[in-house]
Each structure stands twice: as C-alpha cells, then as structure tokens.
C-alpha positions, 0 to 999 in steps of 0.5 A: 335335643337336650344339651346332656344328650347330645354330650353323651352321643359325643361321648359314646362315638368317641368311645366306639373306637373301631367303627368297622368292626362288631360293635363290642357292648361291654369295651364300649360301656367299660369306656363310658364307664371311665369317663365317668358314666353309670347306670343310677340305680334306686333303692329305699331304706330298709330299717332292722332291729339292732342292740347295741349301746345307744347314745340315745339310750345311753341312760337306760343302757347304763342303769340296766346294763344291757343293750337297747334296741334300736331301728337301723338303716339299711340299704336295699340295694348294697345291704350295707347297715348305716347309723341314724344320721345317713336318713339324710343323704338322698344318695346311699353313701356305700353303693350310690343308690338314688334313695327314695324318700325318708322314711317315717320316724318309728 
C-alpha cells in the first residue's frame, strides 16, 4: 500500500474521535480539513474579451485615446478575472484549482 495512504488512513482514524458513536461525515472532514486535507478540484482557463490600457497596447492607446482590448484569463471554477502572467501557474492563485494546461497564444 502506498506510504500517502496509509498516512492518510492514520489520520482520518485519528480524526474519528468517538468510535462508539454514528459516524459524523461533516466533523469528521472538517478535521481532516484542519489538518491540512482538500478536496482538488480542476478547472482550465477561460479567456474574456476586456478593454482597458494595456501596457502591450501602450502606444496604440496613447495615439488614439481609447482602450485596447485584450483576452483576459479567467478561472472556471472561481470566475476570478487574472492579468496574462497567471497562464503560468499550474494552479489558480485565488481558489487552488489544478488548472489543465496553457491555452494557446490568440
């Protein structure tokens, strides 16, 4: 048996407190959640069309005085909206969600 398993099997038996008892799901996961336990979710990167001064677009914006647009990163699980450099993260920074993959350059 793997060596995380068997961690883990320790851990929830110690979690489980009252024995003799119904065993209660929710008290249970909420110490497994204390100690550091989460369920990992996925998501992929959603992209939304945004204006707004890009430093990218800097030049363009400055000579017509309008906004450029742009695609923005989205996370589909957490909706948050996150500039370009967040592509590179393999998780989302706001809600932890294992992203898959980089989407292509548009």
């Amino acid at each position: 048996m793997n060596e995380n398993v068997k961690e883990m099997a320790r851990d929830l038996c110690e979690c489980y407190v009252d024995h003799d008892a119904t065993f209660d799901a929710e008290a249970t996961a909420e110490k497994m959640v204390a100690k550091g336990y989460h369920k990992q979710i996925e998501g992929e990167w959603e992209f939304v069309e945004k204006e707004a001064f890009w430093i990218s677009g800097m030049e363009e914006s400055l000579r017509t005085g309008k906004p450029t647009k742009a695609l923005m990163p989205v996370c589909s699980c957490c909706k948050t909206m996150f500039g370009r450099i967040v592509l590179e993260y393999k998780l989302c920074p706001e809600c932890g969600a294992r992203m898959k993959g980089v989407p292509d350059e548009n």
